[in-house]
C-alpha positions in Angstrom: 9.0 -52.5 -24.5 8.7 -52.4 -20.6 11.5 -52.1 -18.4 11.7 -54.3 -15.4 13.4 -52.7 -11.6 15.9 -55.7 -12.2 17.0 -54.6 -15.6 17.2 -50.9 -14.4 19.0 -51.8 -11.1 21.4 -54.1 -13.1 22.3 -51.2 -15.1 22.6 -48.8 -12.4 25.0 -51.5 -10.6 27.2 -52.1 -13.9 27.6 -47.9 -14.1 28.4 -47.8 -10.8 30.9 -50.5 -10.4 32.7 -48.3 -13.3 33.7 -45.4 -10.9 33.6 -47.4 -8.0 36.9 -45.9 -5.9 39.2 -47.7 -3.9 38.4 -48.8 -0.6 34.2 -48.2 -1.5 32.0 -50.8 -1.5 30.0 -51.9 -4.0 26.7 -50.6 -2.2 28.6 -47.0 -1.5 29.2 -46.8 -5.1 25.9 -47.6 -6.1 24.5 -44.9 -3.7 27.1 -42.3 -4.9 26.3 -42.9 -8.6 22.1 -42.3 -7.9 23.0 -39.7 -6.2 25.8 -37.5 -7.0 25.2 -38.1 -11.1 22.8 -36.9 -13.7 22.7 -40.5 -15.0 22.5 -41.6 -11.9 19.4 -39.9 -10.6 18.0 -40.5 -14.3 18.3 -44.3 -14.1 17.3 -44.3 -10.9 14.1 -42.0 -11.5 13.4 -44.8 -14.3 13.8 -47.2 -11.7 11.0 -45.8 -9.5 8.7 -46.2 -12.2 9.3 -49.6 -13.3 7.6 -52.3 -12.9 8.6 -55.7 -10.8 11.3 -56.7 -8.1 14.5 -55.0 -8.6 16.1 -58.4 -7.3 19.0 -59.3 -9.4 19.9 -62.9 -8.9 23.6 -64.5 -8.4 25.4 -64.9 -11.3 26.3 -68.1 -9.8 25.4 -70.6 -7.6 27.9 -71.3 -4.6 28.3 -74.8 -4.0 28.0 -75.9 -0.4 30.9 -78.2 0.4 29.1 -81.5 3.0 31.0 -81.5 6.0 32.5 -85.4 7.1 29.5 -86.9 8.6 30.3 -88.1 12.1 28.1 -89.7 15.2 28.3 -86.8 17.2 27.8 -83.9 14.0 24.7 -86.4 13.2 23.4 -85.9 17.3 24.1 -82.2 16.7 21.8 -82.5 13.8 19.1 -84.2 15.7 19.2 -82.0 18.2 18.4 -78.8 15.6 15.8 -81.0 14.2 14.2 -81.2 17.5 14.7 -77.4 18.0 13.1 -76.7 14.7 9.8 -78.6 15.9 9.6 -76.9 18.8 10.4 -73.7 16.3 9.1 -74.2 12.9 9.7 -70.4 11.6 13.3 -71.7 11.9 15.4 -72.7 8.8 17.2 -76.0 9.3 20.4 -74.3 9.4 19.2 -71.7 12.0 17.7 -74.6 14.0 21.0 -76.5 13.7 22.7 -73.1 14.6 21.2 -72.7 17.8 21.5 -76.0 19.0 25.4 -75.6 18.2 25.4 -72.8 19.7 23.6 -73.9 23.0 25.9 -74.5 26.1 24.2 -77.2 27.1 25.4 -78.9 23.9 29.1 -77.8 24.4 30.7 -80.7 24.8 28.9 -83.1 21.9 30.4 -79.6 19.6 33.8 -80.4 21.0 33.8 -83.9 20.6 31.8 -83.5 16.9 35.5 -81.1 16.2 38.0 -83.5 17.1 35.9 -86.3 15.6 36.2 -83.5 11.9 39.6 -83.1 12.3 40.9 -86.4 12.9 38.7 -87.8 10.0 41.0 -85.1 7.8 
């Protein structure tokens, strides 16, 4: 039977979340527990030496929730779209950040939020 990194790390994750102390985060626990444990270290020795990506997919899938679509959210959109072409290592969203974000654009943002809220 071969063990993959993601099995391993899943393990190692589950253990630590078990003495995972108030106020620690999940990835300060994790570290404590390959570190300061027998097990730990063990499991994480294993882990080395396994084969594969030691990604561990979400459990779930988070549902994005559309936004209203307005004139001026669609212009907004356009205008990322054009940003992305002129940028095409850019993700939609990061094009569609950027061109929110630009000054330039300031007041088609302000008019795309009170067109949002007066739609709820």
């Amino acid at each position: 039977m071969t063990t993959t990194k993601s099995e391993v790390c899943k393990l190692i994750a589950s253990s630590a979340e078990k003495i995972r102390q108030q106020g620690e985060t999940s990835a300060q626990a994790f570290t404590r527990y390959i570190t300061k444990t027998d097990e730990g270290r063990k499991l994480f020795a294993i882990h080395k030496r396994a084969t594969g990506s030691d990604y561990i997919p979400p459990a779930e899938q988070v549902q994005k929730i559309a936004a209203p679509s307005t004139p001026s959210l669609r212009r907004l959109q356009k205008l990322g779209d054009e940003v992305r072409k002129a940028n095409p290592t850019l993700s939609v969203e990061q094009a569609f950040a950027e061109a929110y974000a630009d000054p330039s654009n300031r007041e088609i943002v302000m008019l795309e939020k009170r067109e949002r809220l007066s739609a709820a």
